[in-house]
PABA-609739 format. One record per residue (C-alpha): residue in three letters; x, y, z. Coordinates in steps of 0.05 Angstrom, whole numbers, padded with zeros to 5 digits, always signed. Each point is the difference from the previous one (the first is absolute). Example, Ala and Ser with C-alpha at 12.3 -4.5 7.8 and 13.67 -1.06 7.14 Angstrom:
2
ALA+00246-00090+00156
SER+00027+00069-00013
//
This chain:
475
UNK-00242+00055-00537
UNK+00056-00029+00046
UNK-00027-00056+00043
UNK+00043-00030+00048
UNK-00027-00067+00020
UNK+00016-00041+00068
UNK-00003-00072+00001
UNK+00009+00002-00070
UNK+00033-00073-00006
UNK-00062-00037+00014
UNK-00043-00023-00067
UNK-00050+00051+00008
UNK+00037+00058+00021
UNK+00055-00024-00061
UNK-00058+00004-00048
UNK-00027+00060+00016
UNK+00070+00027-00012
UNK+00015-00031-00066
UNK-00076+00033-00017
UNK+00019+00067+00025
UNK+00063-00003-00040
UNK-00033-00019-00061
UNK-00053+00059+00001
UNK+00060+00049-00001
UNK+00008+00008+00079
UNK+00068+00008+00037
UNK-00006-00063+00050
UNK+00049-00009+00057
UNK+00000-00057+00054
UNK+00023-00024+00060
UNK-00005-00072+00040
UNK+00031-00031+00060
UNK+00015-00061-00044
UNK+00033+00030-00070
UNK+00017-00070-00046
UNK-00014-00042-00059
UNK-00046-00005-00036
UNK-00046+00058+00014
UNK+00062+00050+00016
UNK+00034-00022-00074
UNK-00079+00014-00031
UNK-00007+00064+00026
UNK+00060+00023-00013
UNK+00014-00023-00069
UNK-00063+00052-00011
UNK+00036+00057+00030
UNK-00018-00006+00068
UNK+00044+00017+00055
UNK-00002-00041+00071
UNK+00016+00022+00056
UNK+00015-00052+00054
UNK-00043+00008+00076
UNK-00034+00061+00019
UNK+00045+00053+00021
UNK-00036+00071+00011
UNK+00050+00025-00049
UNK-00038-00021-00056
UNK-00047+00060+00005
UNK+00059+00046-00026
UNK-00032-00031-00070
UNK-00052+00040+00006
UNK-00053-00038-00039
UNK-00060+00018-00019
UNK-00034-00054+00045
UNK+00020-00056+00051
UNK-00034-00065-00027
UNK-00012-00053+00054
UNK-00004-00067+00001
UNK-00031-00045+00042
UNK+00069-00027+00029
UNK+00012+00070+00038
UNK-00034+00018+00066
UNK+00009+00048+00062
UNK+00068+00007+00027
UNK+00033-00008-00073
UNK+00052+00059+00003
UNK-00014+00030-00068
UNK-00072-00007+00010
UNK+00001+00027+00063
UNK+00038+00069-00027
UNK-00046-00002-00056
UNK-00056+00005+00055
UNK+00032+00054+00039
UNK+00017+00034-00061
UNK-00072+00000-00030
UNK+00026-00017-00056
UNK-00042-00035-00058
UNK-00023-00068-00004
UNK-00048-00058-00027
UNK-00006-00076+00000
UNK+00027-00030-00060
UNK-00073-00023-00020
UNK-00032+00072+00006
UNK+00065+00032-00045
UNK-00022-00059-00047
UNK-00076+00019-00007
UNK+00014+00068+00004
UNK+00054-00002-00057
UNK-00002-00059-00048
UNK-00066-00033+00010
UNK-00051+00062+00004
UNK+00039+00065-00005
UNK-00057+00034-00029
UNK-00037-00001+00058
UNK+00056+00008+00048
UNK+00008+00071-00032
UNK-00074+00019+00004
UNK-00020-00003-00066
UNK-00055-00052-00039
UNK+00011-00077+00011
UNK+00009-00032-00068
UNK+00057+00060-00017
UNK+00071-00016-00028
UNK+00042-00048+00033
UNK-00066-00026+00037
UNK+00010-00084+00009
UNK-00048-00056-00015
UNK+00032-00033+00075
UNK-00015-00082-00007
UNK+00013-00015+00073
UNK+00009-00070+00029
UNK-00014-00018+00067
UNK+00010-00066+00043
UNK+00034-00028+00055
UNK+00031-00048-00054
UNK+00020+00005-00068
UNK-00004+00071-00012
UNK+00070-00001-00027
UNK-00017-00057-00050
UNK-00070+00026-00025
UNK+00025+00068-00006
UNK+00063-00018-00043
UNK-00046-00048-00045
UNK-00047+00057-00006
UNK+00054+00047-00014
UNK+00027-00052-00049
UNK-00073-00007-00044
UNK-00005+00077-00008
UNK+00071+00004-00017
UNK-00019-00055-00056
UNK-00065+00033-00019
UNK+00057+00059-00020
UNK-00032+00048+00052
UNK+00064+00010+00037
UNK-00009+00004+00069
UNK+00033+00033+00054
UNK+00011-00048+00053
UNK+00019-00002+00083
UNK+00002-00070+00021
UNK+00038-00026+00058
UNK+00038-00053-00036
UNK+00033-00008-00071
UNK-00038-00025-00056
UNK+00050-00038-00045
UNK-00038+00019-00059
UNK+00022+00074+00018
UNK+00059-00015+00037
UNK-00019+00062+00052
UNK-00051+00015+00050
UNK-00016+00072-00009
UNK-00003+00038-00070
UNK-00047+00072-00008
UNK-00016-00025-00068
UNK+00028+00013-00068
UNK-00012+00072-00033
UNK-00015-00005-00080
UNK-00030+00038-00047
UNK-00078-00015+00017
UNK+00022+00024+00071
UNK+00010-00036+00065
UNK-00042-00064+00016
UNK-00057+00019+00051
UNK+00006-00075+00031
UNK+00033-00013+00056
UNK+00005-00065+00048
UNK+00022+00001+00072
UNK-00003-00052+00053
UNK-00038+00019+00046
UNK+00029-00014+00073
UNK-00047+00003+00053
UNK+00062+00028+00050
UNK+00000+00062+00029
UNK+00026+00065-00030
UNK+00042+00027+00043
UNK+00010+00018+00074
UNK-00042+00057-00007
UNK-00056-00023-00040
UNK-00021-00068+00020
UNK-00049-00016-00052
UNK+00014-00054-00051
UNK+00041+00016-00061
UNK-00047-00022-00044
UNK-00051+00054+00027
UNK+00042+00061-00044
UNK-00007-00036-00065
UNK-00070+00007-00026
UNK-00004-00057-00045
UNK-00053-00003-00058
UNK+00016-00074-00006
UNK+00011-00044+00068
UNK+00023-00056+00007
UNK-00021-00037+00065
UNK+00034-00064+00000
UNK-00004-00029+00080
UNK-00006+00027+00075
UNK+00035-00038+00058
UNK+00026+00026+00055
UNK+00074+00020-00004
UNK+00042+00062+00027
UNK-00019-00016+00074
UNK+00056+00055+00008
UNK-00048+00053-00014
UNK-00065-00041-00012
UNK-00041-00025+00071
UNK-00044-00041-00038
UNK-00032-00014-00067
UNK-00050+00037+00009
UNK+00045+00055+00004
UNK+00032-00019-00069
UNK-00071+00003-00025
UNK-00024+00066+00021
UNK+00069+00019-00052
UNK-00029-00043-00051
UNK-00057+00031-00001
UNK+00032+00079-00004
UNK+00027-00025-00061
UNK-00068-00025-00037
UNK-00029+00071+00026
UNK+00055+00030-00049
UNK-00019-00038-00057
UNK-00049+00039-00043
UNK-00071-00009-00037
UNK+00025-00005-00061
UNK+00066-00052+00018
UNK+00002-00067+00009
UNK+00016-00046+00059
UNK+00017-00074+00002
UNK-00001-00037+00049
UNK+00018-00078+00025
UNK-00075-00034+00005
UNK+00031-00056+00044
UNK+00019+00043+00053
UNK-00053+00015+00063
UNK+00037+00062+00023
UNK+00008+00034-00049
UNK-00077-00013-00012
UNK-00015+00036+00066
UNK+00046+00060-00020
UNK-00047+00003-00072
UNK-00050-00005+00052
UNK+00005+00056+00039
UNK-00009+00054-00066
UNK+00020-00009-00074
UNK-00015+00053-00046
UNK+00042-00032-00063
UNK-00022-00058-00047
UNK+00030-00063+00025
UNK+00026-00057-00030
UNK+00019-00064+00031
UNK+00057-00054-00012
UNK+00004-00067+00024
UNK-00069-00023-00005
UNK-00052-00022-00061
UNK-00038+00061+00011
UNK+00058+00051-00027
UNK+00071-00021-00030
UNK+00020-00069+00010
UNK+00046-00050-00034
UNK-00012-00074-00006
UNK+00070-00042-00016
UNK+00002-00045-00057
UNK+00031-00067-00001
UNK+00064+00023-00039
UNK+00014+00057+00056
UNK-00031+00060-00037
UNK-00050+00043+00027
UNK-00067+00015-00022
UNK-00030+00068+00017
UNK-00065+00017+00008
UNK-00038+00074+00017
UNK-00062-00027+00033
UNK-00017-00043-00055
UNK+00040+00016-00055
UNK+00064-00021-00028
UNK+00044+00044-00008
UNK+00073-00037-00020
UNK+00045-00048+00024
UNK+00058+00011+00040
UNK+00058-00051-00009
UNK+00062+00027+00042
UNK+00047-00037+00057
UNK-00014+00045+00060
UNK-00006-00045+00058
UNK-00064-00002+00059
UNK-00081+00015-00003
UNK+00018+00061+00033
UNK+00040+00025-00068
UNK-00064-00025-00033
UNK-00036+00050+00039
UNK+00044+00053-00001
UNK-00006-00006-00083
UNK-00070+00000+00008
UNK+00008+00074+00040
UNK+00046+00025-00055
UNK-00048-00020-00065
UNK-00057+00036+00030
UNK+00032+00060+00026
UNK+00037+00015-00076
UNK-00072-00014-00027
UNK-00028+00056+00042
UNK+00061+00042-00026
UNK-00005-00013-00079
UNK+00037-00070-00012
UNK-00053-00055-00026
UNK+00003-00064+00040
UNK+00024-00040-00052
UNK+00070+00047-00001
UNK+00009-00007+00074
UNK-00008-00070-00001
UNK+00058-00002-00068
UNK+00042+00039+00046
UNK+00000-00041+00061
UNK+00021-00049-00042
UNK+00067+00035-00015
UNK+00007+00023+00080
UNK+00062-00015+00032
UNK-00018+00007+00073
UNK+00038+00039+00051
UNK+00064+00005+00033
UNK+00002-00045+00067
UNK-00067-00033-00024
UNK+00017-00077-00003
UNK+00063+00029-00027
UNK+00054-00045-00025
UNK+00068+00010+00028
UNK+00045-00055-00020
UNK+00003-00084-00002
UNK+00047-00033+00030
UNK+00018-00072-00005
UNK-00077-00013-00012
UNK-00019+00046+00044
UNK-00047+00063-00014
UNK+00003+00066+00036
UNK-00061+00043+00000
UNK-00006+00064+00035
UNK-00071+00036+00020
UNK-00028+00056+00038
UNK-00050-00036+00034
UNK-00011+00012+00072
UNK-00063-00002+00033
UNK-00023-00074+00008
UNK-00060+00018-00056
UNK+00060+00013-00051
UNK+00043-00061+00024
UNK-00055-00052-00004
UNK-00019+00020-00073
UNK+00073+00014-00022
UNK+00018-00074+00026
UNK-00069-00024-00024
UNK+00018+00032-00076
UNK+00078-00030+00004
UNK-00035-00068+00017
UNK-00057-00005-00049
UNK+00060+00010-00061
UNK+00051-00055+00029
UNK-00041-00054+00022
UNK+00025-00055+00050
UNK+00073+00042+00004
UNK+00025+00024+00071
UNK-00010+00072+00020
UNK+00052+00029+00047
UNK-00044+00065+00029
UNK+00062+00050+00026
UNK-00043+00058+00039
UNK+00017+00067+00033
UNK-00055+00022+00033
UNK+00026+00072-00002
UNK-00066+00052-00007
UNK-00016+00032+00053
UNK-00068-00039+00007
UNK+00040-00059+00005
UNK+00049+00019+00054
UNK-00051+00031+00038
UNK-00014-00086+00000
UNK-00074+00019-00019
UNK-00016-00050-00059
UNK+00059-00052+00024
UNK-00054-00052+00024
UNK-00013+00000-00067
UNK+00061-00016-00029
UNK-00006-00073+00003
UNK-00058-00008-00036
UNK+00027+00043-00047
UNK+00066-00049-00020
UNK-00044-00062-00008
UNK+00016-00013-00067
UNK+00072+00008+00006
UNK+00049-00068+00029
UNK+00046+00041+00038
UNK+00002+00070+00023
UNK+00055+00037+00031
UNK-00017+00066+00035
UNK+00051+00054+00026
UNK-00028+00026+00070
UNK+00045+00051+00009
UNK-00022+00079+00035
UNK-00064-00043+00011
UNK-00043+00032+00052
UNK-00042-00082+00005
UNK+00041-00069+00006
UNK-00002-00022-00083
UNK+00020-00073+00032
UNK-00062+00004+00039
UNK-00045+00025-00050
UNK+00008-00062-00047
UNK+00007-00051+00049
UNK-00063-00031-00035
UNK+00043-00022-00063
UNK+00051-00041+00048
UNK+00063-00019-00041
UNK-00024+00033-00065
UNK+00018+00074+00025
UNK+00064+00020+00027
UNK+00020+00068+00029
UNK+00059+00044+00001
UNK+00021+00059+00036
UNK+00071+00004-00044
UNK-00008+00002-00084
UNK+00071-00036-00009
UNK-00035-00059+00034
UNK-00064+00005-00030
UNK+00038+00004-00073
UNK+00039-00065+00021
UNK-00065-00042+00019
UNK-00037+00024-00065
UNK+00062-00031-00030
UNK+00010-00056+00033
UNK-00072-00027-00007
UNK-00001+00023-00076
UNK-00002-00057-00053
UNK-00002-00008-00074
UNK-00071+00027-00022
UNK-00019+00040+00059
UNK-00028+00072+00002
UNK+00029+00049+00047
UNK-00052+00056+00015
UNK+00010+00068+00032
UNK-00042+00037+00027
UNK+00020+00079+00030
UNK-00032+00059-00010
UNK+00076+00033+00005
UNK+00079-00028-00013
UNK-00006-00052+00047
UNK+00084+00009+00000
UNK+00013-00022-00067
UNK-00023-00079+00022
UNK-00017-00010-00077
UNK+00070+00008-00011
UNK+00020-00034+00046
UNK-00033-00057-00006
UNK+00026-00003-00072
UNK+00068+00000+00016
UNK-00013-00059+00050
UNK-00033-00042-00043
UNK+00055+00013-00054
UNK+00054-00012+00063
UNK-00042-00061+00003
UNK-00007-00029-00059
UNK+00078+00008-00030
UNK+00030-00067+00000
UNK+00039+00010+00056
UNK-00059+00020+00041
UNK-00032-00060-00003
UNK-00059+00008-00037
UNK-00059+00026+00021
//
């Protein structure tokens, strides 16, 4: 078929593209914001972009509209679309329909050709992490996933692949992070809710996306739509250390469970020369020795292990894996050292993430300074929901420099409570120059967006290396 897909720049929307193309479709896009990286991806595969939304676009005449979750009421091809009654569905629903459980989708016996074995992870953090590492132990275990994961996993070097064909047929596994945002304008359920999962992974539950969330309990209710999915015969695993997502489990699970985190399922105990030993409720079942940084990687490993058991991979492999995982793209990513001076960039954003991520970055350098750089750019966070949590959250970092820009909350305000240690900055250039200027041989610059944040990582290289020519003084 010929899908044309709107919003098709954004990770999710990309991937389902790149999947479409793969299984033979015709895939057309459009965006309001057409650039690098994503528009070079997708079009490298033979997809054509279309920049904004013109009603024009229906002269394609495709097969179906795909919609992301980016597109609402009063967009102008939408709205012809709608006046047109023309065809459409969400980007998650084409996805079940098509690639995950097509047999069904056409009426005819689950379990048929093409069906998926869906390994689902959930979370308000780390679903991008867990599901690459899980991706990465199948891929390992030879059983060649197909993968949608809303980051890129350096050991693939892409975030969305349908899964290699060969001779034995097409792999039935396939791992997707599981976002607990909603579909579409028109169906406001979770994403996650279309995937059916025999394996899922529940990794945490905070409250996040007060955009379209009133409360936790709200988020819950999602959660728990999800674990109805999962069937008799799959398998879901869930964090033991957290209480809510104990009272979703408690409201109806009709799966076997098993728990991470905690002595009573899988749980790791570290060893004085850094490696890992992991246990299944009593029983040892390898040791992991790999340079991934923070207890909440630890957990996220213990997530993945369990979840490729359920699908075929013995412990012991996923554990040999991990130790050959390379992490993900904006995960405590370095970007360049300058004159001493280490650049990391990460996606964290919610104060959860930034504690941790901080937490991780000072647990592997010791005594050294952190320099915490943070855009508080989701929409949780300019709604100015979590920011009296923001202090707490930069604790373990010496300085931190936060760009309050289109903030609807005064940043300055909000960490007050860590006096000279915190500055703000409504203006990057200036913001780039403090980082700069209070940088020093052996410090660690960390940022923290969940988007571009305006290039600042490369900015604040070329500073530091303005800085630290001779003629700039040193720095």
């Amino acid at each position: 078929m010929h899908i044309h897909i709107l919003g098709v720049c954004g990770t999710f929307m990309g991937g389902i593209a790149a999947i479409a193309k793969q299984a033979g479709h015709k895939v057309t896009g459009c965006d309001a914001n057409v650039y690098p990286p994503m528009s070079t991806q997708l079009e490298a595969q033979g997809i054509e972009l279309i920049e904004g939304f013109d009603p024009s676009q229906i002269k394609r005449e495709p097969d179906v509209f795909v919609i992301g979750n980016v597109v609402s009421r009063g967009n102008p091809l939408m709205e012809e679309i709608l006046n047109r009654g023309l065809p459409y569905i969400s980007g998650p629903q084409w996805l079940a329909e098509n690639i995950l459980h097509p047999s069904t989708a056409c009426g005819r016996e689950a379990g048929g050709e093409g069906e998926k074995w869906v390994l689902a992870v959930a979370g308000t953090h780390g679903k991008t992490t867990t599901a690459a590492m899980l991706a990465w132990i199948l891929e390992y275990a030879q059983l060649e996933p197909g993968f949608l994961i809303g980051g890129v996993p350096q050991n693939f070097a892409i975030s969305a692949r349908l899964g290699p064909s060969t001779a034995a047929g097409k792999s039935p596994f396939f791992v997707i992070e599981a976002d607990e945002y909603d579909t579409a304008f028109f169906d406001k359920r979770s994403k996650f809710v279309h995937y059916r999962p025999r394996t899922a992974v529940l990794n945490n539950l905070e409250f996040d996306h007060a955009d379209i969330f009133p409360d936790l309990a709200a988020i819950e209710t999602q959660f728990h739509h999800l674990v109805r999915t999962v069937p008799g015969n799959g398998l879901i695993v869930s964090n033991g250390r957290e209480e809510n997502l104990e009272r979703v489990l408690a409201r109806g699970c009709w799966t076997p469970l098993e728990t991470f985190g905690g002595e009573g399922g899988w749980h790791a105990e570290t060893q004085a020369d850094g490696s890992e030993e992991i246990y299944f409720r009593r029983d040892r079942q390898g040791t992991l020795r790999w340079d991934i940084l923070g207890e909440h990687n630890r957990l996220n490993a213990l997530a993945a292990v369990a979840a490729a058991r359920h699908a075929g991979v013995p412990a012991h492999v996923g554990i040999e894996a991990l130790g050959e995982f390379r992490s993900v793209k904006r995960r405590m990513e370095v970007r360049g050292s300058v004159g001493g001076v280490t650049v990391y960039d990460d996606f964290a954003h919610h104060p959860t993430a930034i504690a941790t991520t901080v937490a991780g970055l000072r647990k592997k350098i010791g005594a050294a300074r952190i320099l915490a750089v943070l855009e508080p750019r989701s929409n949780t966070m300019k709604l100015g929901v979590m920011k009296d949590a923001l202090p707490g959250s930069l604790k373990d970092a010496n300085l931190s420099f936060c760009y309050g820009a289109n903030l609807g909350w005064d940043a300055a305000a909000a960490l007050a409570p860590m006096g000279e240690r915190a500055q703000t900055f409504a203006d990057l250039d200036r913001l780039v120059a403090a980082v700069a200027a209070a940088a020093r041989p052996g410090d660690h610059v960390l940022v923290m967006s969940n988007g571009g944040f305006g290039g600042v990582h490369e900015k604040l290289l070329a500073a530091l290396a303005r800085l630290s020519a001779p003629e700039g003084g040193g720095i």
